[in-house]
C-alpha beads as a LAMMPS data file, in Angstrom:
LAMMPS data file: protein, C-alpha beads

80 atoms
79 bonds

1 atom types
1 bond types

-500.0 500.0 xlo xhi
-500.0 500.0 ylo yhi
-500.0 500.0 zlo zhi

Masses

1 110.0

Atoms # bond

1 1 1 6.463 16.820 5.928
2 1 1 6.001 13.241 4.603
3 1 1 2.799 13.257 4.504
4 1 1 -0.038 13.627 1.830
5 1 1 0.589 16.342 -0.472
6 1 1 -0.263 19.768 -0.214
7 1 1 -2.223 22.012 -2.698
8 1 1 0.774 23.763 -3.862
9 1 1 2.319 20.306 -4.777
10 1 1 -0.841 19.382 -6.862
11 1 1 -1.350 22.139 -8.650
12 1 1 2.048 21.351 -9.941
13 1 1 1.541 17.866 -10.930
14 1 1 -1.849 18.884 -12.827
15 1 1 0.367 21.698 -14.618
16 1 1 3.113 19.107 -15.738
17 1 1 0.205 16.802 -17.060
18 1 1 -1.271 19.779 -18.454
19 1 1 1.693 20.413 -20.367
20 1 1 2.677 16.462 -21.324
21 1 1 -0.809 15.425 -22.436
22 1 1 -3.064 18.413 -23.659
23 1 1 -6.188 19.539 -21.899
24 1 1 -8.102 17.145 -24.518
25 1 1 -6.517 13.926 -23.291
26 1 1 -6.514 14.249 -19.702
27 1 1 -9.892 13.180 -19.383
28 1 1 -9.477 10.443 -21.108
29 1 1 -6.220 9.325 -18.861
30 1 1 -8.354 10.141 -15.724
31 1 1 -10.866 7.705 -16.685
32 1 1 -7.829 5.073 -17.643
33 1 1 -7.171 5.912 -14.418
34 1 1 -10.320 5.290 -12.026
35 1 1 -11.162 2.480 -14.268
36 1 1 -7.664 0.958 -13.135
37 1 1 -8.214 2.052 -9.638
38 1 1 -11.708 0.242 -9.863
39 1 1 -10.599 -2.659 -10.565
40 1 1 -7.732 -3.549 -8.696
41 1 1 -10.209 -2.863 -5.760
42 1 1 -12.705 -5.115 -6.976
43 1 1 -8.888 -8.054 -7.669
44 1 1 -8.149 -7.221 -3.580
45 1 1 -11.501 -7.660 -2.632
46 1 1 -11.901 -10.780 -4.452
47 1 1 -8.452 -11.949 -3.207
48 1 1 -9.316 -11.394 0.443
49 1 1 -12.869 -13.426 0.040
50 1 1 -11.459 -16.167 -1.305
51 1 1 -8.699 -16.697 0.971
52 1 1 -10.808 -16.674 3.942
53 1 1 -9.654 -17.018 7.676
54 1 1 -7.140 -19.632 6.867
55 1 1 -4.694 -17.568 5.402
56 1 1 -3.675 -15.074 8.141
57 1 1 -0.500 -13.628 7.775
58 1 1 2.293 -14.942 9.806
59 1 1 3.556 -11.374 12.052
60 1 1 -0.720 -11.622 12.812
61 1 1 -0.617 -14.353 14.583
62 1 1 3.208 -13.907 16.137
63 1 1 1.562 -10.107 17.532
64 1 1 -1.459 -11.777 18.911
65 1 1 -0.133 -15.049 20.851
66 1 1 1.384 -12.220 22.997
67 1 1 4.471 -14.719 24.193
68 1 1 8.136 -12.684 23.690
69 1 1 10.046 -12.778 20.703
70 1 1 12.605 -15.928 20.301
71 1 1 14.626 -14.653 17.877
72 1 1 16.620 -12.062 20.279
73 1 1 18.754 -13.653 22.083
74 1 1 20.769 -11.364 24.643
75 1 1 22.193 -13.879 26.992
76 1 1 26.333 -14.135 27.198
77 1 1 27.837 -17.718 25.379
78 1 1 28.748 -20.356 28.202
79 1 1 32.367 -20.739 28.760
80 1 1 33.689 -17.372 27.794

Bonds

1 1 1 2
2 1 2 3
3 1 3 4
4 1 4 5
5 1 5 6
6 1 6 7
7 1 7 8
8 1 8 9
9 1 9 10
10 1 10 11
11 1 11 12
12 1 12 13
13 1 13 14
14 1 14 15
15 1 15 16
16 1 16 17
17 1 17 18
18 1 18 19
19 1 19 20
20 1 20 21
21 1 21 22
22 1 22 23
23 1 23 24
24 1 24 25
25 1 25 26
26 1 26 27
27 1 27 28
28 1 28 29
29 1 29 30
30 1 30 31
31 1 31 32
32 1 32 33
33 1 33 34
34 1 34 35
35 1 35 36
36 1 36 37
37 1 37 38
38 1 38 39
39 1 39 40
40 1 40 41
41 1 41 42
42 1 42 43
43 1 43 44
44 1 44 45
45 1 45 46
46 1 46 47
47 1 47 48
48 1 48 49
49 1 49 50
50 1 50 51
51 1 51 52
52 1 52 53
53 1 53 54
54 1 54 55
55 1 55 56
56 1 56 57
57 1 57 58
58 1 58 59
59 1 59 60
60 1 60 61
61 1 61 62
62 1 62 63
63 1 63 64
64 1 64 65
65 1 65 66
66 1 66 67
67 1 67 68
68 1 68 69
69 1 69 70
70 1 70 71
71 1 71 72
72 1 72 73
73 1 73 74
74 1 74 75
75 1 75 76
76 1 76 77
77 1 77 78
78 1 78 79
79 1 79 80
């Protein structure tokens, strides 16, 4: 459960397209499609390259200093 979808689950997807587009335009929608996929691949790859090492995100670094996390503070107020 949750995961990727079964065959069952496809088969019903590719019927609803069937039946909302026509057999003669979903060719033409899949290649919309992998030309879409294409490219945002080639935007993220081209995003990564040009930000370089620099630009690592901030839980990265936070994970890999290995001290304890700050933010949680358990200990009881003084003068309660």
């Amino acid at each position: 459960m949750g995961g990727r979808p079964g065959i069952a689950e496809l088969i019903l997807v590719l019927a609803v397209l069937l039946l909302l587009f026509g057999a003669k335009r979903l060719p033409e929608l899949a290649r919309a499609l992998g030309r879409s996929l294409s490219e945002f691949r080639k935007g993220r790859e081209e995003g990564e390259k040009s930000t370089g090492p620099e630009h690592v995100a901030p839980d990265a670094e936070s994970k890999d200093s290995g001290s304890p996390d700050v933010r949680s503070n358990n200990a009881a107020p003084d003068g309660s």
